[in-house]
Each structure stands twice: as C-alpha cells, then as structure tokens.
N, C-alpha and C positions, 0 to 999 in steps of 0.2 A: 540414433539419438544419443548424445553423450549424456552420461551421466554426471549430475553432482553432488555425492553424496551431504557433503555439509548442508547446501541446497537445500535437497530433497528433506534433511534433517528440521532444517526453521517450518520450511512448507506444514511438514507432516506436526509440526508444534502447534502454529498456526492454527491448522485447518482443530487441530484438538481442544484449543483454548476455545476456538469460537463453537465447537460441538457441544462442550461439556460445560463451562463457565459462562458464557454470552447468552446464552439462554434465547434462542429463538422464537420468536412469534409471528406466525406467517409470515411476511418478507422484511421483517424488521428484529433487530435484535435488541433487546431488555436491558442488556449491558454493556454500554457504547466504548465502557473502556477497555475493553480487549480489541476493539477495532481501530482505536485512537496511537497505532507505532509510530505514524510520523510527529505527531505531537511530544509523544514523550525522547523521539530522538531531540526535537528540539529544544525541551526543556534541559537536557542533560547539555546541550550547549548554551544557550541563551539565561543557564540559570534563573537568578530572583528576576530578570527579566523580561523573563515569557511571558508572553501573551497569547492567549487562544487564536490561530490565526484565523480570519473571517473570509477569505475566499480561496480559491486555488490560484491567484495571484500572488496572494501575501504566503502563501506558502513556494510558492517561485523563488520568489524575493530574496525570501529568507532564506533559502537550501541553496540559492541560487551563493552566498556568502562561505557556505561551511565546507559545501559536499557538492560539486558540479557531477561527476559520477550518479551520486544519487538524484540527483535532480535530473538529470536524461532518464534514469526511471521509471521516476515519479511521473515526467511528463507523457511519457509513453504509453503507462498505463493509464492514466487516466484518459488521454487521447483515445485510445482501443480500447478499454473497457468501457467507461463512464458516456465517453461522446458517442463512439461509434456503435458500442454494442449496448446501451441502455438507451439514448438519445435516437440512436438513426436507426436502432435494431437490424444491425448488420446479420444474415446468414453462414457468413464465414468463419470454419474452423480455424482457418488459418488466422485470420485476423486476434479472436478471443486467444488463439493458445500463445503468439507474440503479447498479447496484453497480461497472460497468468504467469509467461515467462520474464517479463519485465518488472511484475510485483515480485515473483520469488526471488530476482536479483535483489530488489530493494528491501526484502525482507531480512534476506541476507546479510546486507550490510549494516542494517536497525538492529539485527538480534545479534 
C-alpha cells in the first residue's frame, strides 16, 4: 500500500478533532462543526454568498463549479460510505476502505 504521508497527516487531524473537540454521543456527535469541511470549503469560495447547502445535490452543484477533482470525491464517498455501507449495509472491506480513501483525498484537498 503506498503511503501518503501529508494524507495520512489531515486523516490523523481529523480523526483527533472529531475525538477530542465534537464530542461524541452514542452515534451522533454534539458538535456538528468539526464535521461540517465541505461547508466551510465552500464558504471560503462562495463568500458573503453561502448558503447552507440542503441536499447532496446542491452540494454537487456547487463543487461541481469550483473543484470537479473534489467533487469525484465527495461523490464517491458518499456513494460507498453513506449509500452502500449505511443504506444497503454492505459487508465489504474492500468497498468501506475505497469509501475512507476517497474522504482522506477530499480531506486532503479541504485542509
């Protein structure tokens, strides 16, 4: 498996913001703004602008304008994480770790 350290570096940020700061409760977290990156990528483009976007459509849409790269991401994971592996509850490793490698690109490119 290759390594990527810068990667590996957002991932491990990540994963620490939402341990230490978001504040977990059972399967929901208490403070929604450490989970909210796509949002503030798009505030930082869309400025006074912004709008909270209201489905993963309008988050298409919109990414689909700024960042096509990040948008094959975003679509990816959510495809394999959200559909396949919360929705259809897939059994596949293989599936879940293309859906955690598709976030740590986009996380990538957000941080």
């Amino acid at each position: 498996m290759t390594s990527y350290p810068e990667i590996d570096r957002y991932l491990a940020n990540a994963r620490e913001i939402l341990s230490t700061k978001a504040r977990k409760d059972g399967n929901e977290y208490l403070d929604i703004k450490y989970v909210q990156m796509v949002d503030e990528y798009l505030k930082k483009k869309e400025g006074i602008k912004f709008i909270k976007p209201k489905s993963i459509d309008d988050y298409r849409i919109r990414l689909r304008k700024y960042n096509k790269t990040l948008l094959s991401y975003l679509n990816e994971a959510y495809d394999t994480l959200h559909l396949a592996g919360y929705y259809h509850g897939t059994p596949s490793v293989r599936t879940i770790k293309e859906g955690l490698g598709a976030t740590t690109k986009m996380l990538a490119m957000i941080g």
